[in-house]
VOGU-3710 file (C-alpha; in Angstrom, 3 decimals, decimal comma):
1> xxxxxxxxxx> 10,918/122,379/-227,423  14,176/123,332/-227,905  15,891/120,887/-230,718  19,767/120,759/-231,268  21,016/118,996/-234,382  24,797/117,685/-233,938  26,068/117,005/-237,178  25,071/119,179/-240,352  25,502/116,526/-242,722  22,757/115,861/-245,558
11> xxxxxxxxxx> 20,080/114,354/-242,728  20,905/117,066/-240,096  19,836/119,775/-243,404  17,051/117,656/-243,794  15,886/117,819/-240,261  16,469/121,517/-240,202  14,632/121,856/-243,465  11,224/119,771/-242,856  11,082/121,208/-239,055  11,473/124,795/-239,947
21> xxxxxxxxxx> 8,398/124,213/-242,856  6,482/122,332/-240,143  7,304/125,675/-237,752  6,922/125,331/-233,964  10,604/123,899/-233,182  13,181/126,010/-231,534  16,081/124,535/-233,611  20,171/124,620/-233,339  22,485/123,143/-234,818  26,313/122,101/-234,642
31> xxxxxxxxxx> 29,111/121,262/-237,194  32,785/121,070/-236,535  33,879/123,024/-239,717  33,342/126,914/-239,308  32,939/127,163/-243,125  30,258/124,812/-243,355  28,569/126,322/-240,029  28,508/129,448/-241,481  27,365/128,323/-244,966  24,367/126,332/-243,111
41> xxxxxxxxxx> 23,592/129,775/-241,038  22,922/131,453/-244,017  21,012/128,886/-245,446  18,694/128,690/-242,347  19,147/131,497/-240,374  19,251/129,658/-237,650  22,111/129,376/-234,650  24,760/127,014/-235,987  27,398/126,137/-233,420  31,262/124,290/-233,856
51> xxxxxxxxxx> 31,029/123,577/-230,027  28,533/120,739/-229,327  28,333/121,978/-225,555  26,842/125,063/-226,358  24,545/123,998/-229,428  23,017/121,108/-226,430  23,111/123,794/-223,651  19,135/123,762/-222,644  18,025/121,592/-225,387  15,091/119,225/-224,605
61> xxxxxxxxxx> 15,940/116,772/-227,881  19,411/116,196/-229,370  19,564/115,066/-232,613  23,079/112,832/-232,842  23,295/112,931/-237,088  26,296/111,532/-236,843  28,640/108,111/-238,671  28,805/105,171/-236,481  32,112/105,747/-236,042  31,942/109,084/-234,520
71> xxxxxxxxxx> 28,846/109,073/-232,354  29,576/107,547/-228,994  32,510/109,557/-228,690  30,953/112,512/-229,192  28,007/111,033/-226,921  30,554/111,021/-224,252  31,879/114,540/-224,893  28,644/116,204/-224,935  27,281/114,212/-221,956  28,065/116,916/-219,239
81> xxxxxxxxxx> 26,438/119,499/-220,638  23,205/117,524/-221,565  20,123/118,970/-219,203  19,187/115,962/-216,983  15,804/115,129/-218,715  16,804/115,841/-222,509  15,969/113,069/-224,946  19,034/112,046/-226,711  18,106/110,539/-230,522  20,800/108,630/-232,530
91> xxxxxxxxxx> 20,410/107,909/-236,332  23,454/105,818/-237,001  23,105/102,523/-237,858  24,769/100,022/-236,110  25,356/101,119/-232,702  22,488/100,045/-230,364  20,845/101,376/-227,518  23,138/99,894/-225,135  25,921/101,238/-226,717  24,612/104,594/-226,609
101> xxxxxxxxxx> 23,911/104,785/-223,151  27,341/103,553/-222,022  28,457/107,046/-223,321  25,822/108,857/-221,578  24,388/109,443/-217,530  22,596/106,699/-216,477  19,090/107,851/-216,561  19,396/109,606/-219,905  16,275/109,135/-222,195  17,627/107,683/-225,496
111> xxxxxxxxxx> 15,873/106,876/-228,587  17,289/105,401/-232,197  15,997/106,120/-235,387  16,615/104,562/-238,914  15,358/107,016/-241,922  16,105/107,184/-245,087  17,185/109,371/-248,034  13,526/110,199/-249,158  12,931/111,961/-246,171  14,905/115,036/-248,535
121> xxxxxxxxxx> 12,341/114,811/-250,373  9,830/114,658/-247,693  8,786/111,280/-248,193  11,207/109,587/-246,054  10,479/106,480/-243,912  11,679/106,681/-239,988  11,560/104,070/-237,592  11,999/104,991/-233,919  13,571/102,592/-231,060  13,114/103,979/-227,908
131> xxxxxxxxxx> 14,983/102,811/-224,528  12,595/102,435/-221,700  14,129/105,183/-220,392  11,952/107,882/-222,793  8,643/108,957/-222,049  5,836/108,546/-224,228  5,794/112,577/-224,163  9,419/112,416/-226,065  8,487/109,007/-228,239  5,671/111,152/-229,696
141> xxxxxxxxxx> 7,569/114,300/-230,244  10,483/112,709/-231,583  7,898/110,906/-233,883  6,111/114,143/-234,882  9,578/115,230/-235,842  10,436/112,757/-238,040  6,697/113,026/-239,952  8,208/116,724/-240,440  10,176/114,796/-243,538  7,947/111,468/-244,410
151> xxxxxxxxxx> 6,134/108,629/-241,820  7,675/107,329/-239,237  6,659/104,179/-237,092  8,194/103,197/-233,215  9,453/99,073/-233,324  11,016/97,424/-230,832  14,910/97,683/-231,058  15,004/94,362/-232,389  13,640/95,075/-235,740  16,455/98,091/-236,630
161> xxxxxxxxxx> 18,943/95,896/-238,568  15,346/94,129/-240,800  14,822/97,751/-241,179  18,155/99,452/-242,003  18,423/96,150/-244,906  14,457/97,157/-245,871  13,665/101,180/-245,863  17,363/102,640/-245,052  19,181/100,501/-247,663  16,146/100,325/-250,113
171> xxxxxxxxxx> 16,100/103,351/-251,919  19,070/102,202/-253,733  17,061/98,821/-254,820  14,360/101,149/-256,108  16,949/103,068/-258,154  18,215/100,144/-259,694  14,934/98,937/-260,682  14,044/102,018/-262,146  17,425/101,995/-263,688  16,817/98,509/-265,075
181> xxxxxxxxxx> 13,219/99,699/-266,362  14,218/102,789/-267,941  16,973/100,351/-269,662  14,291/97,785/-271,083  12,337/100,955/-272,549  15,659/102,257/-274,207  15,960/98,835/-275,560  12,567/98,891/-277,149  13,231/102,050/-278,657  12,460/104,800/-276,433
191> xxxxxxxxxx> 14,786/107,774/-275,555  16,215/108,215/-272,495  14,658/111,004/-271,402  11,195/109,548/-271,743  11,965/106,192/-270,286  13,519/107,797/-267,017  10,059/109,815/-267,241  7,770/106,927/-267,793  9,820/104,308/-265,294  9,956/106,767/-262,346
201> xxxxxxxxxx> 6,183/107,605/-262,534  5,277/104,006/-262,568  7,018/103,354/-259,579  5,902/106,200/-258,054  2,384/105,117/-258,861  2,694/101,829/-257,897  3,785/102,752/-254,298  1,168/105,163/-254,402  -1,367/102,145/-254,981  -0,183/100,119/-252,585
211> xxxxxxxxxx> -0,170/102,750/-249,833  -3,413/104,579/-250,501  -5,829/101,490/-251,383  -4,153/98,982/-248,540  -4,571/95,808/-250,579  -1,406/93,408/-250,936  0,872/93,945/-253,700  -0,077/90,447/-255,022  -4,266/91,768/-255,927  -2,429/94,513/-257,363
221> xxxxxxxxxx> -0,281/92,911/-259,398  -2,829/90,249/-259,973  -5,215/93,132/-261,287  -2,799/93,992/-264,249  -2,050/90,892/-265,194  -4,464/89,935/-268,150  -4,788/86,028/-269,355  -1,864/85,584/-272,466  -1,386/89,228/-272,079  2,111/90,540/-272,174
231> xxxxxxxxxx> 2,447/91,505/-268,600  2,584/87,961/-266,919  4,484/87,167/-269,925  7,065/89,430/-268,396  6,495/88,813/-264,830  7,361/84,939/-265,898  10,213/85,956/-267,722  11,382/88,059/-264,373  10,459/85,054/-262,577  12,984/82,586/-264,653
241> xxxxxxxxxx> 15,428/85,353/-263,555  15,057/85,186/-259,728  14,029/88,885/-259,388  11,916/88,469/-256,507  14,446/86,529/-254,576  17,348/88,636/-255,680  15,729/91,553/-254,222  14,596/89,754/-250,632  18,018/88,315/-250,871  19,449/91,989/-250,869
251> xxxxxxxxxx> 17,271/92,688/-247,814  18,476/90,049/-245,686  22,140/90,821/-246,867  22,136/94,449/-246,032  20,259/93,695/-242,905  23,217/91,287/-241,511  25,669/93,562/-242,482  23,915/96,312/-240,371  24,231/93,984/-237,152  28,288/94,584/-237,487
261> xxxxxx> 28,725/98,163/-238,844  30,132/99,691/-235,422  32,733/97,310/-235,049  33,602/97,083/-238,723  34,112/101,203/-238,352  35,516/101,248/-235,157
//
């Protein structure tokens, strides 16, 4: 299928990168800087367009990778030269399905989805919203696409802003917390170097665990934690400090401010 990307930003890259290693996409792109489309060309070898018309001209999926701020305008300017049956796919947060297709022909198949940074690394986290206007041909491609740079999972539209506050705006809780664990290991004498080492591999690991053997991060935890042993000394000690609501806390707070993005960058 032919793919455009619109927007070459760091998740339009990404997309081109993971779908060109997965191979069987027909991809193009767009950008409105020529310096930048010509920098990504060279990168990809791929066609990288400044005029959104042509990059969408015959495409069967276009990719909007664009701010909240910019996307239903350039919805609406691309909308005439979308093919009648193309799935349109929006990744900005904040601007809901109905938004979307009030910049776009009636019958147009749209989809949302929310990743995350990861997904640069290739293990990114996607969830996909689709209108009842796609077909479950185009919710499972647009799926397979996104598994080109992590998971990805299709929720009901209602979910996005639990999951913008929970996978989109998590990564940065993560960094923090290996941040803040890298810190305590400095603090008991460490270097640097080796703490960043040992902290990121833990959480790493940890994820890992909780991912590969499907049991609830309480057994887990329960499983290190030894009677008068130093670990639920520590958890205790985290405890007294309201870690674990500090972090759901964050959640719900990014979450609510997802609901009002659009308007706030409008």
């Amino acid at each position: 299928m032919k793919t455009a990307i619109i927007g070459a930003g760091v998740m339009g890259r990404t997309l081109l990168s993971g779908l060109q290693a997965a191979g069987g996409w027909d991809l193009v792109a767009s950008t409105r800087s020529t310096e930048t489309a010509t920098k990504v060309a060279e990168d990809f070898g791929l066609p990288i367009f400044t005029d959104n018309h042509q990059a969408v001209a015959d495409a069967d999926l276009v990719v909007l990778c664009l701010k909240p701020k910019n996307i239903l305008q350039v919805a609406a300017d691309v909308a005439p030269a979308l093919k009648k049956h193309a799935a349109v796919i929006s990744i900005a947060a904040g601007v809901n399905l109905a938004d979307l297709k009030t910049a776009l022909p009636a019958l147009q198949p749209l989809l949302r989805a929310m990743p995350n940074t990861p997904c640069q690394a290739r293990a990114g986290m996607t969830v996909i919203c689709p209108a009842p206007s796609a077909s479950s041909e185009q919710i499972k491609t647009v799926k397979r696409m996104f598994e080109a740079v992590g998971r990805a999972l299709i929720l009901e539209e209602e979910h996005i802003n639990a999951v913008t506050g929970l996978s989109a705006s998590g990564p940065a809780f993560i960094y923090l917390v290996i941040e803040a664990l890298a810190d305590g290991g400095v603090m008991s004498g460490l270097p640097r170097n080796v703490a960043v080492e040992l902290a990121t591999q833990t959480t790493l690991g940890a994820a890992r665990m909780v991912q590969e053997t499907g049991q609830h991060p309480a057994a887990l935890k329960d499983a290190v934690t030894t009677p008068a042993g130093c670990t639920i000394s520590a958890l205790l000690r985290m405890e007294d400090g309201g870690l674990r609501s500090v972090l759901a806390r964050g959640v719900e707070e990014a979450a609510r401010r997802a609901g009002g993005l659009l308007s706030r960058e409008s």
